[in-house]
C-alpha positions in Angstrom: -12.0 4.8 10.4 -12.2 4.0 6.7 -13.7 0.9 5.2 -11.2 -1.8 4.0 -12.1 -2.2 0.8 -10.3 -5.4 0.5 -12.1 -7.4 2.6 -15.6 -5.8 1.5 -14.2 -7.3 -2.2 -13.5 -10.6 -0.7 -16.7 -10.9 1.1 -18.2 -10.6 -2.5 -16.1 -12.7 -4.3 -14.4 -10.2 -6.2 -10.8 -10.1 -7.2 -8.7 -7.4 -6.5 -5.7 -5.5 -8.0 -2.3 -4.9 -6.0 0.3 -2.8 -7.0 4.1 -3.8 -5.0 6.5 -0.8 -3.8 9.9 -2.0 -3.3 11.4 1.4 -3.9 11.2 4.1 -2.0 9.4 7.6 -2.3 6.0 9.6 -1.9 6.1 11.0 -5.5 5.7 8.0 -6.9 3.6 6.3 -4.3 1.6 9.2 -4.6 1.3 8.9 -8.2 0.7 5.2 -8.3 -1.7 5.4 -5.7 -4.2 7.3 -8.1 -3.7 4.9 -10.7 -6.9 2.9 -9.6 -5.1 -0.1 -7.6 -7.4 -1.7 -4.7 -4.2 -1.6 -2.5 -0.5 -1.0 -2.0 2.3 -2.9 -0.7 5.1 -1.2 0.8 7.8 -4.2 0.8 9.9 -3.5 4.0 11.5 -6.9 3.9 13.6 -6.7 0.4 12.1 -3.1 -0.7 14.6 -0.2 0.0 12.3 1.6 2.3 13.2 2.4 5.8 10.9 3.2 8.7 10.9 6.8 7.7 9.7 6.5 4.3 7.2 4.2 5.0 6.1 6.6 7.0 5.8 9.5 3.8 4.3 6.5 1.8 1.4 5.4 4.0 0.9 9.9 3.5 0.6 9.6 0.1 -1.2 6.4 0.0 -3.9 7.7 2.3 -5.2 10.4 0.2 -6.9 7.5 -2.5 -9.1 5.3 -1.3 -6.6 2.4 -2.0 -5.4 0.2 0.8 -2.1 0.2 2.3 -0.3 -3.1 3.3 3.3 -3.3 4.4 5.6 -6.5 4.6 7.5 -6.4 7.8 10.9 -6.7 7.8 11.2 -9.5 10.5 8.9 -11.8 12.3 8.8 -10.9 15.9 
């Protein structure tokens, strides 16, 4: 398993960058995901991602060494 980079940064009292995905798509998750940003959020909740393509987007997330987060759509 991979360090969480977040936390390490918090533990230091460093600030991090985040970078929102409300749209759906590897390509461009991909492409943001080498842009530098200490993590992404895949937004499941208002986003227009489905189970599926959070599925491609975590993929292309995990070949940086960003951090991927996803907002649930419901609280159960």
């Amino acid at each position: 398993m991979r360090p969480n980079r977040l936390r390490e940064a918090w533990t230091q009292g460093r600030a991090v960058t985040n970078c929102w995905l409300s749209l759906p798509g590897g390509l461009a998750t991909e492409i943001l995901s080498h842009q530098g940003w200490d993590s992404l959020t895949i937004d499941l909740q208002h986003g227009q991602s489905d189970y599926a393509q959070m599925c491609a987007m975590l993929t292309a997330i995990s070949t940086t060494d960003a951090v991927p987060l996803v907002r649930v759509p419901w609280n159960n």
